[in-house]
VOTINU-924571 format. One record per residue (C-alpha): residue number from 1; x, z, y. Coordinates in Angstrom, 1 decimal. Layout:
N
  nr     px     pz     py
 NUM      X      Z      Y
...
This chain:
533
  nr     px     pz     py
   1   19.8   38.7  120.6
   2   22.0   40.7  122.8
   3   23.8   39.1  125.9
   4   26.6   40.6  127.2
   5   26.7   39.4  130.8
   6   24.5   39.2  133.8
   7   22.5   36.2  133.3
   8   21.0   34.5  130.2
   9   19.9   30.8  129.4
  10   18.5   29.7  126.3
  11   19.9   26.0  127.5
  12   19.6   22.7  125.5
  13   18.1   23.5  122.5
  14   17.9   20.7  120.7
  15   14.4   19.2  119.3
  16   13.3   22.7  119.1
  17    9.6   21.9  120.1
  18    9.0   25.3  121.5
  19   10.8   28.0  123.0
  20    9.1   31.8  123.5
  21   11.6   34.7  125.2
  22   10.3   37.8  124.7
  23    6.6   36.4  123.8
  24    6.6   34.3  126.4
  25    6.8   30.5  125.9
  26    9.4   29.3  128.6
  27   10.2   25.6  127.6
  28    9.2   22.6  125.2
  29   11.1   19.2  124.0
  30   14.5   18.6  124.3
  31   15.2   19.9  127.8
  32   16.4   22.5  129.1
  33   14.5   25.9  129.4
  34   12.6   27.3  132.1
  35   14.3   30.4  133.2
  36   16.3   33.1  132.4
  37   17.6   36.7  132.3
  38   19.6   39.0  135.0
  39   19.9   41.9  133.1
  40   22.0   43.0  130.1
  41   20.2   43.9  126.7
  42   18.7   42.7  123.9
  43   15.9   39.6  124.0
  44   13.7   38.7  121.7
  45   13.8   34.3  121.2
  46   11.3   32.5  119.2
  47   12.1   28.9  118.1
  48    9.1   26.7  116.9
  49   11.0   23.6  115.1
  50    9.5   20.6  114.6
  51    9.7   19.1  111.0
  52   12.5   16.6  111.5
  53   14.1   18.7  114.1
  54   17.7   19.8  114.2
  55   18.4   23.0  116.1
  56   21.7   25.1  116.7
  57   21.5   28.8  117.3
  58   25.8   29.6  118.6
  59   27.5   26.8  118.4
  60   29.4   24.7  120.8
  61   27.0   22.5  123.0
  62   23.4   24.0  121.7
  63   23.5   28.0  121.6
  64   21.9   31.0  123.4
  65   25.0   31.9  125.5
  66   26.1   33.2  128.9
  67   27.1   30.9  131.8
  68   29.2   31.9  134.6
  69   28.1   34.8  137.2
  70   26.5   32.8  139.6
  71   24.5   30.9  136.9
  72   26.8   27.7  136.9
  73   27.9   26.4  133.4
  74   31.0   28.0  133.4
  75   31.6   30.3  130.8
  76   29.4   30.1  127.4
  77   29.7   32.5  124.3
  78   29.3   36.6  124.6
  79   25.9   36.4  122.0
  80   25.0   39.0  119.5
  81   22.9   38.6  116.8
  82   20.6   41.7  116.0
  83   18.5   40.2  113.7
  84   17.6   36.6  112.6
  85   13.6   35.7  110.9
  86   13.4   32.2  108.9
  87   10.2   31.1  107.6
  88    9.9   28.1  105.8
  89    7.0   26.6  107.9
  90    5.8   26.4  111.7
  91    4.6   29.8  112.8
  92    1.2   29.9  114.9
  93    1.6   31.1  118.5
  94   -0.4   34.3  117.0
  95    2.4   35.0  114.3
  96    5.5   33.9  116.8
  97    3.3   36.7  119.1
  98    3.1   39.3  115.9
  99    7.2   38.4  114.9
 100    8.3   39.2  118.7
 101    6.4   42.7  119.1
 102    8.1   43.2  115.7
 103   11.2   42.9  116.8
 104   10.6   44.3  120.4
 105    9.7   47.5  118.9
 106   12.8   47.4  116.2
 107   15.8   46.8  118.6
 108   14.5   47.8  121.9
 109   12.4   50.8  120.9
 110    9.5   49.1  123.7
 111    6.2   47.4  123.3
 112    5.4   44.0  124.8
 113    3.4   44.1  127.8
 114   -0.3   43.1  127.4
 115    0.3   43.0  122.9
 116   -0.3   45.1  120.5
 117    2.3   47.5  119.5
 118    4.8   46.4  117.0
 119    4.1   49.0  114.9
 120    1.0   47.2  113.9
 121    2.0   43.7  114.4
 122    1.3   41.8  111.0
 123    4.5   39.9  110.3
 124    3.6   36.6  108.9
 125    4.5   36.8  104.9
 126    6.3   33.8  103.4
 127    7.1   34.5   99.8
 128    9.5   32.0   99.3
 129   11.9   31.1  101.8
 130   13.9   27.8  101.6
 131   16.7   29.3  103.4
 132   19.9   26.5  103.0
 133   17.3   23.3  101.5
 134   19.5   20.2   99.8
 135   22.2   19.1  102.1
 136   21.4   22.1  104.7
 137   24.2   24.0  106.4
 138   25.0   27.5  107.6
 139   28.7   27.5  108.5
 140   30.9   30.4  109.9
 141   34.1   29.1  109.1
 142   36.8   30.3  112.0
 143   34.0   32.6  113.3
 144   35.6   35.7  112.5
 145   39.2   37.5  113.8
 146   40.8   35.7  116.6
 147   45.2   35.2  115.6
 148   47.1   38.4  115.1
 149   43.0   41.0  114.5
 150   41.6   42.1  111.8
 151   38.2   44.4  112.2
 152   40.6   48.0  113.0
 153   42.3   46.1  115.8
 154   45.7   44.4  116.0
 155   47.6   43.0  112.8
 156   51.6   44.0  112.1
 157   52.2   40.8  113.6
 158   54.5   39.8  110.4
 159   54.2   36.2  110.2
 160   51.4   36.0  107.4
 161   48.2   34.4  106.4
 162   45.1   36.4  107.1
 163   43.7   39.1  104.9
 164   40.2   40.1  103.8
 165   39.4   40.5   99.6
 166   42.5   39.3   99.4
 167   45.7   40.5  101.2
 168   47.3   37.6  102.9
 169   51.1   36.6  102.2
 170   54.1   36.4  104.6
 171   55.6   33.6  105.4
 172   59.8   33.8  104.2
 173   59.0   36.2  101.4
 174   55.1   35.3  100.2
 175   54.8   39.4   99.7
 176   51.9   40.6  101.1
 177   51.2   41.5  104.1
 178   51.3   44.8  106.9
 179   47.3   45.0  106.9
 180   45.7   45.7  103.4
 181   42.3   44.6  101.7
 182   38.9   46.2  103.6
 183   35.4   46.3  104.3
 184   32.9   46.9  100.8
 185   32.7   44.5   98.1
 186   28.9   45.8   97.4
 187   28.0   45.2  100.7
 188   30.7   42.9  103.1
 189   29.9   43.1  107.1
 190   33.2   42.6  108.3
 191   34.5   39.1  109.3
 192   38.3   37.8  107.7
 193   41.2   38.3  109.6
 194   43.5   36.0  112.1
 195   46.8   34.7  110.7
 196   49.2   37.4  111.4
 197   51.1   35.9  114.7
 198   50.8   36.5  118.5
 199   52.2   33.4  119.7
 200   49.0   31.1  120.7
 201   48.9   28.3  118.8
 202   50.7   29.7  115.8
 203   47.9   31.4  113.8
 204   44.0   30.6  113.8
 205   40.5   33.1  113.2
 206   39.3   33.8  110.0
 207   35.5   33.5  108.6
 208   32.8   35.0  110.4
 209   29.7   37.3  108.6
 210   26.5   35.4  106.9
 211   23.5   38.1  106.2
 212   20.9   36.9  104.2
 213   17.9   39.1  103.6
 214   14.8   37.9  101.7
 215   12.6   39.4  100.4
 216   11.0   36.8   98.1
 217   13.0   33.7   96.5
 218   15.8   32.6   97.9
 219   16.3   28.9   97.3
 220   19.8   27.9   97.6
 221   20.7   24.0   97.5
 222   22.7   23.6  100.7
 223   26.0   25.3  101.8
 224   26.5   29.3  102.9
 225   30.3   29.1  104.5
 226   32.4   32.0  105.7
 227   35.6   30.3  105.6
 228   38.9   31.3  107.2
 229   40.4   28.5  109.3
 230   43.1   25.7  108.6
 231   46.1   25.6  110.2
 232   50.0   24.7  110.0
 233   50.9   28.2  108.8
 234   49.5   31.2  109.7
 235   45.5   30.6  108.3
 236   42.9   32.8  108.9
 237   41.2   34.6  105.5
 238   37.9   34.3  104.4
 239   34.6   36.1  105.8
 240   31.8   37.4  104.2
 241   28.8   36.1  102.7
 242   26.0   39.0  101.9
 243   22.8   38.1  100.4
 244   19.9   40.4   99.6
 245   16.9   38.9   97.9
 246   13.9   39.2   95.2
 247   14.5   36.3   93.7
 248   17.7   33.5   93.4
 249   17.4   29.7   92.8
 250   20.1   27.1   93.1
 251   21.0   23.9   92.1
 252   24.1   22.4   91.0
 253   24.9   21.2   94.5
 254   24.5   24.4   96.1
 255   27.9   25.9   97.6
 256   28.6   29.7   98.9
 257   32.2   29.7   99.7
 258   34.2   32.8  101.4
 259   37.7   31.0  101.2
 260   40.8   31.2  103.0
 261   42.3   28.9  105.3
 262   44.9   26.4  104.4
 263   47.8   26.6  105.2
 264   49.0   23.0  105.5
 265   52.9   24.2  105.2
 266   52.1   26.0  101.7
 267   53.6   29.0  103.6
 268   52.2   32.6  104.7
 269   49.0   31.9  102.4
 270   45.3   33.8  103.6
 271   43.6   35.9  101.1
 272   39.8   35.4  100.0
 273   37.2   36.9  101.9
 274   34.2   38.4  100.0
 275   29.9   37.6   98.5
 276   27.8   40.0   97.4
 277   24.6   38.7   96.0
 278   22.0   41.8   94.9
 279   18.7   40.8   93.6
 280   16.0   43.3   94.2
 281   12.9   41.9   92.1
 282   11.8   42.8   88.7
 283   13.2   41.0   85.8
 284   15.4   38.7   88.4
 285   18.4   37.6   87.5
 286   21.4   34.7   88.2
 287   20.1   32.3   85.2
 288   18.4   29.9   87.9
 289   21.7   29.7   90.1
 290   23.8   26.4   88.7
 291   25.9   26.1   92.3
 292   29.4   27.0   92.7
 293   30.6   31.0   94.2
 294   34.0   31.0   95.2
 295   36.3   33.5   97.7
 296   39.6   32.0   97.0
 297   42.8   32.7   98.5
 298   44.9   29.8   99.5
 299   46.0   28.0   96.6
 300   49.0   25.8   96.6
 301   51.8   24.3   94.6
 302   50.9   24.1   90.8
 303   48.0   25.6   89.2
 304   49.0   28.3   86.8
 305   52.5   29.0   88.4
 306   53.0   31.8   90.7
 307   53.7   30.8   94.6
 308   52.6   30.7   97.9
 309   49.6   31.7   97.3
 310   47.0   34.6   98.9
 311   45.0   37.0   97.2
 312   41.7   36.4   95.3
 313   38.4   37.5   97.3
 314   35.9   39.1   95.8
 315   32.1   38.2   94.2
 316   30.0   40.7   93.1
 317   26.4   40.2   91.2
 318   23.7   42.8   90.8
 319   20.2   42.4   89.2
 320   18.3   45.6   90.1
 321   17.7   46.3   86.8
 322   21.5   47.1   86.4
 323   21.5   49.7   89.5
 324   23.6   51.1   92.3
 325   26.2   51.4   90.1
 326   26.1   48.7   88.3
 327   26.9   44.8   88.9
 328   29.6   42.6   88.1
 329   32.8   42.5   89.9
 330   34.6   39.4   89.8
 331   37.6   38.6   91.3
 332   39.0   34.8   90.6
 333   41.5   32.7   92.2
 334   40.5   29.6   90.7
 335   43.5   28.8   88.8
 336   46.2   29.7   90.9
 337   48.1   32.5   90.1
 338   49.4   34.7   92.9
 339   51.7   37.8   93.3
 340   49.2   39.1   96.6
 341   46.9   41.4   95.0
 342   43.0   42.1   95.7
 343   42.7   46.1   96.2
 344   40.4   48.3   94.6
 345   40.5   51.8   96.0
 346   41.9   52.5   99.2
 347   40.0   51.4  102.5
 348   38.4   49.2  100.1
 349   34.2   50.2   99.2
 350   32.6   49.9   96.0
 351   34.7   51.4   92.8
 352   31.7   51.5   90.0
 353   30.9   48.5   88.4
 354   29.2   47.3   85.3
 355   31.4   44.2   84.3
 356   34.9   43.6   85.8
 357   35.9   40.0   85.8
 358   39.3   39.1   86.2
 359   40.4   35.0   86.0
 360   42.0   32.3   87.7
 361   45.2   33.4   88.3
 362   44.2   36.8   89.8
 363   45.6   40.2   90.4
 364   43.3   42.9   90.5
 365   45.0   45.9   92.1
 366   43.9   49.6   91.5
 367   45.2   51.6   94.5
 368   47.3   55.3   93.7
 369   44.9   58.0   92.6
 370   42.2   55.8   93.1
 371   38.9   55.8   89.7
 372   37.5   52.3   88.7
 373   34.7   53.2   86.9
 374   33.4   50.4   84.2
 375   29.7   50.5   82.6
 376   30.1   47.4   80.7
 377   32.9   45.2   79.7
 378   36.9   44.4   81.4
 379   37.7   40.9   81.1
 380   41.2   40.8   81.8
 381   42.0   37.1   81.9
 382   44.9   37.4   84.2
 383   46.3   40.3   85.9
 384   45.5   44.0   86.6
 385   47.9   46.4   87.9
 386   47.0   49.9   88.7
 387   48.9   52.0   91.1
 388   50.5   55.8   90.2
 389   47.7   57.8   89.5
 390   45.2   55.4   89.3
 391   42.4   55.9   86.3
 392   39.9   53.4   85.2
 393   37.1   55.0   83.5
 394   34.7   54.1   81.1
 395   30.8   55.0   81.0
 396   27.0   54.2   80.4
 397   25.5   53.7   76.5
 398   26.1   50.7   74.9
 399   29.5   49.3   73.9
 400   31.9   48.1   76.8
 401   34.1   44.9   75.2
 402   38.0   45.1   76.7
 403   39.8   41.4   76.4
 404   43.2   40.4   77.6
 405   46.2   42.4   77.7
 406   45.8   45.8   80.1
 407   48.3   48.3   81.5
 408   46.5   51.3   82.7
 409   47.7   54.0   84.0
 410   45.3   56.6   82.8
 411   42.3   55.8   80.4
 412   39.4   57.8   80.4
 413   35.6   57.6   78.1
 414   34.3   61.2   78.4
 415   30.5   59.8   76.9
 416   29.5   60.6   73.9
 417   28.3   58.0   71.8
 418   30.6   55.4   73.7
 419   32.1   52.2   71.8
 420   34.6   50.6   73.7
 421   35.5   47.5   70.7
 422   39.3   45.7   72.2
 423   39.3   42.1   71.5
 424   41.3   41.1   68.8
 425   45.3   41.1   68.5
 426   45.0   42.1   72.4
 427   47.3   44.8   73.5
 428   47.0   47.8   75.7
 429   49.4   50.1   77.1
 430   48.8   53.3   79.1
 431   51.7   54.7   80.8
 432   50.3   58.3   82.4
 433   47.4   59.4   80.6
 434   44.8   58.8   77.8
 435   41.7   60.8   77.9
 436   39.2   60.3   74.9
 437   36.6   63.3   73.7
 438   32.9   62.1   72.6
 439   32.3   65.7   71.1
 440   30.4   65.3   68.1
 441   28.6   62.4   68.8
 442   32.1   60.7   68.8
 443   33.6   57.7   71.2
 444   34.5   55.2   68.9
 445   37.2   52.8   70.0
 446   37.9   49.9   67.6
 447   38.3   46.2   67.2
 448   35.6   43.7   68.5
 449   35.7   41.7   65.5
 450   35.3   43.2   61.8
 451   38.5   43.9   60.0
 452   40.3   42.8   63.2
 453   43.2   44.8   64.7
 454   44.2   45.6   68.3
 455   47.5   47.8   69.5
 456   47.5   51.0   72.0
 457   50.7   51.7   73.3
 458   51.0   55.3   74.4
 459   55.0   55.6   75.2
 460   55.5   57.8   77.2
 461   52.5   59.2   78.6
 462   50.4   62.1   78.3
 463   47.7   61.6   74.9
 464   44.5   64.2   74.8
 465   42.0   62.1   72.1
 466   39.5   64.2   70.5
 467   36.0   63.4   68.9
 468   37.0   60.2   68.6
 469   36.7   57.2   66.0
 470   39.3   54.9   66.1
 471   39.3   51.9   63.6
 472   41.7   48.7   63.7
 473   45.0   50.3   66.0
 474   48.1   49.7   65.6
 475   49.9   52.6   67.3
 476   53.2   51.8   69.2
 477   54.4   55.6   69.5
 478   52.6   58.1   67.3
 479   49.7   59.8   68.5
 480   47.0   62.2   66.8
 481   43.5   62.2   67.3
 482   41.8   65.7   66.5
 483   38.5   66.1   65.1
 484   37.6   62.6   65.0
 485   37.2   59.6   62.1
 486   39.2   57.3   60.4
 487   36.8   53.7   60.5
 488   40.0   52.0   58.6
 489   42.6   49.8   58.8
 490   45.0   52.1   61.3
 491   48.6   52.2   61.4
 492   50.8   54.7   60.3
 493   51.7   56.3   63.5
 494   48.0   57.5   64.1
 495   47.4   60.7   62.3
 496   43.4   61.4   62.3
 497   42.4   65.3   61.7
 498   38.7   66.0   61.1
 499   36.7   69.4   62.0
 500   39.5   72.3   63.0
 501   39.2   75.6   62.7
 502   40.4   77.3   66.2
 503   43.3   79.4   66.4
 504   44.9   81.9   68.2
 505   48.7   81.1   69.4
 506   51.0   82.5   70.7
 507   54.8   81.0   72.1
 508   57.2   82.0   71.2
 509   60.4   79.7   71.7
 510   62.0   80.9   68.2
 511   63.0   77.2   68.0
 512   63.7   74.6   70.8
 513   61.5   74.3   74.2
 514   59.7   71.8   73.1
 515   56.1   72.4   73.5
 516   54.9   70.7   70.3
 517   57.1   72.0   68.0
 518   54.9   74.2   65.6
 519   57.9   76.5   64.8
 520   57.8   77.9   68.3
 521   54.3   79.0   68.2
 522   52.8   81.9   66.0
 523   49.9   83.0   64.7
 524   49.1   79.7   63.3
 525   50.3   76.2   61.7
 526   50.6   74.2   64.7
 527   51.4   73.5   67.6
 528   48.2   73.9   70.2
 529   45.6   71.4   70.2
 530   42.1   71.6   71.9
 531   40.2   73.7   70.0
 532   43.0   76.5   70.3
 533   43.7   79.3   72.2
């Protein structure tokens, strides 16, 4: 812990049993400690908690805080955390000894005086760690931005809910707000914005930061809340909940929430904060977690309408099997559709995913000039919208599944061997650029179920598609693929041409200025195509 003022008091800790500061046990029972600090910096504290005990690390009455100057109860709060160690059972004085040099070493680079170094302290090594047990609570809800802040300092002060995954909504208009989505959606450390108003007592904080690192099982049958606060109008937007362990087990009860705040007037909505759950042991994965994941942004009026409503946060799963780049993205505003967007892109971390997820009423933003790249499949089950520029690319072996109907503004699968199957009678438009060329080994984009049929609307926008095999699409403007394959069942205004020979053109202009008209170009029977010169 680091304490920001000139004396320290680790004061009523509630049925705590034992209390160590920097290795060095300083109180017992219910009292308050013996001693204190009058020096800045950061302190190692040790809590030894008796089976039925209930203990309180920050919050109001029971937390490792400051006082006043001269010592008096005056002024609590002004408390880092560096780093926090849960074990699942009592430690011995030994391993509360071994833990403390541990983190002596770590954050303040020193050894404790008469103990071995931390370098060679043996920290004790509980496999599975019962981190939030049935009906336990870690709770962070209002802990983040103060009214009017967001992480990069002062908001635009526009009357609007808070903003975080989500981008928070003004008050008279519901358009988002003056301070767009931030912080990573891999890896969330920053805390939800304040509604967006100076006036005190107009706005509220948003959700603080939970950290979870394990490096066994996690057990999860309690709550994990990062909440942004309720208020009349201006609510704060959710925080962040970021979880790192081997292995993930939850029951139906458990909750991780990263929601915004309500606003009780159904005006200037909060957006969702953002969870990140990434698994690091072998063959791990999210089948033993049955609890609820949400980062909502303030929902209200009717499900399924659009209103006064924030923008979606973001959840994003990784088994380490699926990699750095991989993991699924979901965005979901559980039911209730909204015109404030989540951003992708921007000052927004984290663009390569293996699923994207999009549901509940959500809009899924792509910022200008900004790649989403996509390893597996793109649920679209509500709204995307890319910005000018913007390209979602497809990669990785396999087949990627696309569902819902998508507007891109470019389209991109550069890997050979790709499928990319559309689900059926779904429609997708791309209004800048299409990009596909598998070589030989062909990208094959067709329909996901047999004999099925999809449409690619093309109007407009710039068409390069080249070792391809398209099967199943119903072309809106014409478009021809060259030295690709015909799987079947295409409409008319797809023209498929197999193996070309190159040739050698030359313009000429004999006939219009229109680049694809053949009868401007000599020294061949077409106009140019990819394998020319």
């Amino acid at each position: 812990t680091r304490v920001f003022g000139d004396w320290f008091d680790a004061s009523y800790v509630a049925h705590t049993g034992e209390v160590y500061l920097n290795g060095r046990k300083i109180g017992t029972g219910n009292g308050k400690t013996a001693g204190g600090f009058l020096h800045r910096g950061y302190h190692v504290i040790a809590y030894r908690v008796r089976p039925t005990a209930v203990s309180s690390i920050g919050s109001t009455q029971y937390r490792a805080g400051l006082t006043s100057g001269d010592g008096s109860n005056g002024a609590r709060g002004g408390v880092q955390l560096g780093e926090l160690l849960l074990w699942n059972r009592p430690l011995t004085e030994a391993e509360i000894l071994d833990a403390s040099a541990y983190l002596a070493k770590k954050w303040l680079d020193a050894e404790m005086p008469g103990y071995k170094s931390g370098a060679d302290a043996d920290i004790p090594d509980v496999q599975v760690v019962n981190a939030a047990a049935d009906g336990a609570k870690i709770d962070v809800t209002g802990r983040g931005c103060t009214r009017n802040r967001w992480p990069g300092g002062d908001m635009k002060n526009d009357s609007s809910g808070g903003t975080h995954g989500g981008w928070g909504a003004k008050i008279t208009s519901f358009a988002e707000n003056g301070t767009p989505p931030y912080d990573s959606i891999v890896n969330p450390v920053l805390a939800g914005s304040g509604g967006g108003q100076t006036v005190e007592g107009n706005a509220t904080s948003g959700g603080g930061v939970i950290w979870l690192e394990v490096e066994g099982t996690l057990t999860m049958d309690g709550t994990l809340v990062a909440n942004g606060n309720n208020y009349t109008h201006y609510a704060g937007a959710g925080g962040s909940v970021n979880i790192m362990a081997g292995r993930f087990v939850g029951g139906a009860g458990a909750v991780i929430s990263a929601d915004a705040g309500k606003a009780s007037s159904g005006t200037s909505s909060a957006g969702g904060g953002r969870i990140a759950v990434k698994l690091t042991g072998e063959g791990a994965d999210f089948s033993d977690y049955h609890g609820a994941m949400t980062a909502y942004g303030y929902r209200y009026g009717t499900p399924g309408e659009t209103g006064k409503r924030g923008g979606a946060g973001t959840i994003y799963l990784r088994t380490a099997a699926q990699g750095e780049n991989g993991g699924t993205l979901i965005v979901d505003n559980g039911e209730a559709k909204s015109s404030c967007k989540t951003l992708v892109g921007g000052d927004v971390e984290g663009t390569a995913f293996g699923d994207v997820i999009v549901r509940g009423g959500a809009n899924l933003a792509l910022a200008e000039d900004a790649t989403l790249t996509v390893g597996g499949d793109f649920a679209n089950e509500a709204t995307f919208t890319a910005g000018a520029g913007a390209t979602v690319v497809f990669v990785g072996a396999g087949e990627s599944v696309v569902s819902g109907d998508t507007t891109f503004a470019s389209f991109r699968c550069e890997t050979p061997g790709k499928t990319i199957a559309f689900a059926e009678g779904s429609t997708q438009k791309v209004t800048e650029k299409m990009v596909v060329d598998g070589g030989e080994d062909k990208v094959t984009l067709k329909a996901a179920s047999p004999e099925g049929s999809w449409t690619l609307d093309l109007t407009g926008a710039s068409v390069a598609i080249a070792g391809a095999a398209l099967g199943g699409c119903q072309a809106v403007a014409a478009f021809t693929a060259t030295e690709s394959e015909d799987l079947g069942g295409n409409s008319a205004n797809v023209t498929i041409i197999g193996k070309l020979e190159p040739q050698t053109l030359t313009w000429t202009g004999a006939v219009s200025s229109e680049w694809g008209d053949a009868g401007n170009w000599t020294g061949g029977d077409r106009a140019p195509l990819q394998v020319d010169t």
